[in-house]
C-alpha positions as CSV (number, residue, x, y, z in Angstrom):
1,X,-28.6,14.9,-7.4
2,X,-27.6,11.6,-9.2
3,X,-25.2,9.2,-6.7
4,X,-21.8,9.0,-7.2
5,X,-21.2,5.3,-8.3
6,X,-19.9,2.8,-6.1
7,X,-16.2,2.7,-6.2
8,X,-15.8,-1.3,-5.7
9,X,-13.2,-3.5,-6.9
10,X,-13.2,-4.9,-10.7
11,X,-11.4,-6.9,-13.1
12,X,-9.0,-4.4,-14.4
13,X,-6.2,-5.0,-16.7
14,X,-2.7,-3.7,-16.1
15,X,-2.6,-1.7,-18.9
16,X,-5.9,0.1,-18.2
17,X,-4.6,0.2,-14.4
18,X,-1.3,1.6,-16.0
19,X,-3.4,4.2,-18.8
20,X,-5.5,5.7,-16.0
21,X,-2.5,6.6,-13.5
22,X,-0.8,8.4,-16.6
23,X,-3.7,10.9,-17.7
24,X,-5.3,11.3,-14.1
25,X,-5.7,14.9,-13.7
26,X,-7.5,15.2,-10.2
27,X,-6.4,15.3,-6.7
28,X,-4.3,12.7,-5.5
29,X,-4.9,12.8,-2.2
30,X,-8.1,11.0,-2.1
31,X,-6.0,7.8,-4.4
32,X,-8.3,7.4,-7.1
33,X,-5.4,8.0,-9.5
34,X,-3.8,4.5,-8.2
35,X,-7.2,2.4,-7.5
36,X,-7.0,0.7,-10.5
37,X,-4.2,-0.7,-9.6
38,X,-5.2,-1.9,-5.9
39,X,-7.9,-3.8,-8.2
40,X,-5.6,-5.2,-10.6
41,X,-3.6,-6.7,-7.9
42,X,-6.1,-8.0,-5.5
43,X,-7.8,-9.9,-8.8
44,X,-4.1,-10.9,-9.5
45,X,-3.6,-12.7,-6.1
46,X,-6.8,-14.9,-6.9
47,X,-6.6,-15.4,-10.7
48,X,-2.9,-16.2,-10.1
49,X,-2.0,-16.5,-7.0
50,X,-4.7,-18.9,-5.8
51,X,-5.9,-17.1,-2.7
52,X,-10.0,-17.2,-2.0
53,X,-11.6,-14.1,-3.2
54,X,-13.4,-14.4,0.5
55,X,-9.8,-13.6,1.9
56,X,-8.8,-10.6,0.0
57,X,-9.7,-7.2,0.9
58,X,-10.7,-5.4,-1.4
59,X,-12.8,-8.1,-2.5
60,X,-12.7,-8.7,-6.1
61,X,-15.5,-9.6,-8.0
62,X,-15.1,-13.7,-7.6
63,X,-16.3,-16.3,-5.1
64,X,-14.8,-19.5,-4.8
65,X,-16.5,-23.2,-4.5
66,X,-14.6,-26.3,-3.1
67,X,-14.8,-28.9,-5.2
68,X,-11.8,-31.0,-3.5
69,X,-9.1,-30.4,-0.8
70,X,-6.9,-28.0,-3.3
71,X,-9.2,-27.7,-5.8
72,X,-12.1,-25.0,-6.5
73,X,-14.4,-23.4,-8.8
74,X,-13.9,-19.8,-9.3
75,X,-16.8,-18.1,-10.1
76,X,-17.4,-14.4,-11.6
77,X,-19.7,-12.7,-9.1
78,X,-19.6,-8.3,-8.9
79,X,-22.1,-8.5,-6.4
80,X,-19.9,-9.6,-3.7
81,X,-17.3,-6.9,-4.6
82,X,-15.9,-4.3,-2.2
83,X,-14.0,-0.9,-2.6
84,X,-12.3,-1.0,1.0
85,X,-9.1,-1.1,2.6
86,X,-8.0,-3.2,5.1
87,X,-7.1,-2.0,9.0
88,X,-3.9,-3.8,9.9
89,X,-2.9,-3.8,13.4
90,X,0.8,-2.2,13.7
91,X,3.5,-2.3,16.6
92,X,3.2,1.4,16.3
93,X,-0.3,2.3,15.0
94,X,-3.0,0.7,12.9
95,X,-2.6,1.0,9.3
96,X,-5.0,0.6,6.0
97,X,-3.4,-1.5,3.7
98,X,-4.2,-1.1,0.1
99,X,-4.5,-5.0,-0.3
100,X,-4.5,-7.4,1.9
101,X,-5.0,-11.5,2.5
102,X,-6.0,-12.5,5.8
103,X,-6.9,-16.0,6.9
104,X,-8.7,-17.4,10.0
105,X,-6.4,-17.8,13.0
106,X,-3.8,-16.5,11.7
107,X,-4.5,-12.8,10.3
108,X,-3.0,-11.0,7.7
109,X,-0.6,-13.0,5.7
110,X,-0.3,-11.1,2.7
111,X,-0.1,-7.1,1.8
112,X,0.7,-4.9,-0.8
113,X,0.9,-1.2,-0.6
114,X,0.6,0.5,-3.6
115,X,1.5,3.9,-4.0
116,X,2.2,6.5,-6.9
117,X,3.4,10.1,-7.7
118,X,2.7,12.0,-10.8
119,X,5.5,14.9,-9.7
120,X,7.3,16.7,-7.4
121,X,10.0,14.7,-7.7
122,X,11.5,16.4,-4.5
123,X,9.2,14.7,-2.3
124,X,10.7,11.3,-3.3
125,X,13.1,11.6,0.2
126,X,9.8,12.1,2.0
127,X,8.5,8.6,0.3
128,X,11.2,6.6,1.7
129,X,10.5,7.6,5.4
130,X,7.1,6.3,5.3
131,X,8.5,3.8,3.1
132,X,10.2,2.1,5.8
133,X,8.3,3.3,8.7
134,X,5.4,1.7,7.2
135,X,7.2,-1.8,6.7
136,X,8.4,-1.8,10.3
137,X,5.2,-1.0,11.8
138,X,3.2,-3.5,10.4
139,X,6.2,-6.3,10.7
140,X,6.5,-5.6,14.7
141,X,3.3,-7.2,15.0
142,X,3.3,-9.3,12.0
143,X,6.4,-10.9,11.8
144,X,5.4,-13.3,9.3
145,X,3.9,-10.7,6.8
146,X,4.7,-11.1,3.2
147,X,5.0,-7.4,2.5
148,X,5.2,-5.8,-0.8
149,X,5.8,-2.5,-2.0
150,X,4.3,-1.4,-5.5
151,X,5.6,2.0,-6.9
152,X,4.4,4.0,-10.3
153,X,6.0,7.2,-11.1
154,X,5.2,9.1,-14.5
155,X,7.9,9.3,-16.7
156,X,8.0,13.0,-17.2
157,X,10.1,13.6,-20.0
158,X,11.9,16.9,-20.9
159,X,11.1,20.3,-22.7
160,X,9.7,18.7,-26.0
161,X,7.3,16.4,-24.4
162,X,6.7,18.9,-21.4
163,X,5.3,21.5,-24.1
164,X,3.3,18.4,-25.6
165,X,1.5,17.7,-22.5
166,X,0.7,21.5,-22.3
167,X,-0.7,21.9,-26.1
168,X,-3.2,18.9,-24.9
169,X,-4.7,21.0,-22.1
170,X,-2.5,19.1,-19.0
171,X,-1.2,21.2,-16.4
172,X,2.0,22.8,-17.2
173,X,5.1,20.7,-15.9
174,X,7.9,22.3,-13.9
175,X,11.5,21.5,-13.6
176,X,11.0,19.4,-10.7
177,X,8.2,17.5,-12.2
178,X,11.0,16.0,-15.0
179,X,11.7,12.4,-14.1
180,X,13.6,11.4,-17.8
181,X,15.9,12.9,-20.0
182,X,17.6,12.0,-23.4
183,X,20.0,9.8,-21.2
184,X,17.4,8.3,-19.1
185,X,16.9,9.1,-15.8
186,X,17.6,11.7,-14.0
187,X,19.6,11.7,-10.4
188,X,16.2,12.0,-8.1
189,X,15.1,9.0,-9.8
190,X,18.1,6.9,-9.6
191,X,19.1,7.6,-6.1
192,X,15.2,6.5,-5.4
193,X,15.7,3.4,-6.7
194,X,18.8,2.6,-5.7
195,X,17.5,3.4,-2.2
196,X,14.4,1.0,-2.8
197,X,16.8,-1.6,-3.5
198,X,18.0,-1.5,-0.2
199,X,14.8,-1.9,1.7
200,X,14.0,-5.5,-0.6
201,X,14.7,-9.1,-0.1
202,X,13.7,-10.0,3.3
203,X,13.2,-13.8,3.5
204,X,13.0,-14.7,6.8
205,X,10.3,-14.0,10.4
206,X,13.7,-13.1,12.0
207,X,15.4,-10.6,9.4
208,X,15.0,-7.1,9.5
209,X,11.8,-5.8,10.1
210,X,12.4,-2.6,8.3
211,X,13.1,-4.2,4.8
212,X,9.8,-5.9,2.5
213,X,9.9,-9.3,0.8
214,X,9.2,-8.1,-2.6
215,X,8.9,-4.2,-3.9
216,X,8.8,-2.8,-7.8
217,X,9.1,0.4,-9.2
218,X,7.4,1.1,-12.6
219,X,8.2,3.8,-14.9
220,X,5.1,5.0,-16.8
221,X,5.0,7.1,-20.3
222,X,3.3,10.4,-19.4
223,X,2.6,11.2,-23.3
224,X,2.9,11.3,-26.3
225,X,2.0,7.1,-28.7
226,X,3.1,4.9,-25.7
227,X,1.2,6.5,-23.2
228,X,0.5,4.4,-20.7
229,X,3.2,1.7,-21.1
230,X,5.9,1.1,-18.9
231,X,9.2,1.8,-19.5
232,X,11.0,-1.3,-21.1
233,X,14.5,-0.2,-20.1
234,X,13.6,1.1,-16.5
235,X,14.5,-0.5,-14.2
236,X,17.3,-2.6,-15.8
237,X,17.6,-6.3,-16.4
238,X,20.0,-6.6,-13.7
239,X,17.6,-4.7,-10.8
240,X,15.9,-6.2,-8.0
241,X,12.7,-4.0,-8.6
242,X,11.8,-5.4,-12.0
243,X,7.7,-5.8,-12.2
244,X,8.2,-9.6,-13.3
245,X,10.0,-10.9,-10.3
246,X,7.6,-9.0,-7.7
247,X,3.8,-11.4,-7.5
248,X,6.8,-14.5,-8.3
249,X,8.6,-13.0,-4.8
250,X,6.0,-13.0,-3.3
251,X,4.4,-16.5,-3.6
252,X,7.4,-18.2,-2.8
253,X,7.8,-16.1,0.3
254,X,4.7,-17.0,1.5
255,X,4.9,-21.0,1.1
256,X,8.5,-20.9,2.1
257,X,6.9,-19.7,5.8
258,X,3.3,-20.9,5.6
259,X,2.9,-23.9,3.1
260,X,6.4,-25.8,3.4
261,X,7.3,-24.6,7.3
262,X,4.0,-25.3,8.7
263,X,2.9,-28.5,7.3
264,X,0.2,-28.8,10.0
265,X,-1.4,-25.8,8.5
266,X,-1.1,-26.6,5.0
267,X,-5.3,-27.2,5.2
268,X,-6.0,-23.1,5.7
269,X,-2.8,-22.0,3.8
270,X,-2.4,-23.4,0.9
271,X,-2.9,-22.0,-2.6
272,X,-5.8,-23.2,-4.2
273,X,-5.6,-24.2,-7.8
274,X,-9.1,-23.4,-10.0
275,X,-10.7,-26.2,-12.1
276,X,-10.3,-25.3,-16.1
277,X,-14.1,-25.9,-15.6
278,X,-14.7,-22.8,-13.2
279,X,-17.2,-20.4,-14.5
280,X,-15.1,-17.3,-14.4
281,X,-13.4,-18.7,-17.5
282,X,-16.1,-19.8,-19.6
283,X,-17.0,-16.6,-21.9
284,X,-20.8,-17.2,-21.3
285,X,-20.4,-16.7,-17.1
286,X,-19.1,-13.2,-17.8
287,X,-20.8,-9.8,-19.5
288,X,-18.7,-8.2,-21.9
289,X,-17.4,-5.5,-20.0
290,X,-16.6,-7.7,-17.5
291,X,-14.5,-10.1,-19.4
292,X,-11.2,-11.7,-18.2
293,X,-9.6,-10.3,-21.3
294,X,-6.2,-7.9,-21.3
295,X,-4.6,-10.9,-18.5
296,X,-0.8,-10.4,-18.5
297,X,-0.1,-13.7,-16.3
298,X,-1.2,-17.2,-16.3
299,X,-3.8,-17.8,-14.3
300,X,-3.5,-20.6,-11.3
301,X,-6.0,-23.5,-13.5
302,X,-5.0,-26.9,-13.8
303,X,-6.3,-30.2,-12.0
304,X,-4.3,-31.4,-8.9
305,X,-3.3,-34.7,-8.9
């Protein structure tokens, strides 16, 4: 019997990440409808966010090279890649984290838990009890955690595109499934987010432990051209769970309390910036399948002066 593949972390764009959450048809206890995204992100925080690829659990498929104090090569490398989660030490429990940054002496400073529901909209109550019990575990004994919360939920849309999905051979949706109407969305969904918004923004070691720094909720089409995409009008402008102020949130949280307010440890903290000449963005470093292409951010290259 052939091996199942080895489920490690790759470059994967946020589209791709976003495609395969919308037409996964397995279980969804076992995650592999939201892994994609676990990789996206963890690439994310070293393309972007300047963190060493050693740090970051999963691993992603890049090692890093000093070349000076805040200055490094990056370099493509899929041998060095893991699939696993991280074990976080709680006041209550341990946890596994989807992804993680932890650093030498001082533990984990960084996690994102990334979570997703195709339906059953009902069970959305449910979510925010973990939600928050999750949050407050992990800051009890991590006060200075920079915590994010990263949330997909298909945009199930009504009878038309409901008989759609059947006529393509996906399971049949039921009323509860429905996430988006002709007026947008409906109650579940809007009393969900407005109760994420409530459980965002926390800035400081000695604010509630129960809220986390930065979370996101992202709308995904279900069917039919756009498949795939997020929804451009949900959330709103005005909310606090827009997708563009999250990975922004959560950088400056983490300087704010471990680059700026402790100077003396500014040698392991801070974020490194990657020389234009790294490998990992020269086309001949990388196979094909394996390019850097499909980035929807800037990555963190420029020379420090």
């Amino acid at each position: 019997m052939a091996r199942e593949p080895r489920r490690v972390c790759t470059w994967t764009p946020l589209h791709k990440a976003l495609r395969h959450f919308a037409t996964y048809e397995g279980p969804t206890q076992s995650a592999q409808h939201i892994k994609p995204l676990h990789w996206y992100v963890a690439c994310r925080l070293v393309l972007e966010g300047g963190f060493r690829p050693e740090d970051v659990t999963p691993r992603p498929p890049f090692r890093s090279e000093a070349l000076t104090k805040e200055t490094a090569l990056l370099h493509f490398d899929p041998a060095v890649a893991t699939g696993s989660e991280r074990t976080v030490l709680g006041g209550l429990k341990t946890k596994n984290v989807d992804v993680v940054v932890a650093q030498d002496g001082l533990g984990p400073v960084v996690g994102i838990s990334c979570k997703g529901m195709t339906g059953a909209l009902r069970n959305l109550t449910n979510r925010m009890e973990e939600l928050i019990g999750e949050c407050t575990n992990l800051h009890i004994t991590y006060p200075a955690l920079v915590f994010g919360f990263l949330f997909l939920l298909r945009a199930n849309r009504q009878v038309e595109e409901a008989a759609a999905e059947v006529a393509v051979g996906r399971r049949e949706l039921q009323a509860n499934d429905i996430g988006f109407g002709g007026d947008g969305p409906v109650a579940t969904v809007v009393r969900f987010h407005n109760a994420l918004q409530q459980i965002t923004g926390r800035r400081g070691i000695r604010n509630d432990v129960s809220r986390y720094e930065a979370v996101s909720l992202m709308a995904v089409e279900a069917a039919g051209p756009r498949i795939g995409e997020r929804l451009d009008d949900f959330p709103t402008p005005e909310s606090h769970l827009r997708f563009e102020q999250f990975f922004e949130t959560l950088y400056r949280r983490y300087d704010e309390r471990f680059v700026f307010g402790a100077p003396d440890l500014t040698g392991t903290t801070f974020r490194r910036m990657w020389s234009p000449e790294s490998p990992a963005f020269q086309p001949s470093d990388l196979l094909p399948s394996h390019s850097l292409e499909g980035m929807d951010f800037e990555p963190r290259v420029g020379e420090v002066g």
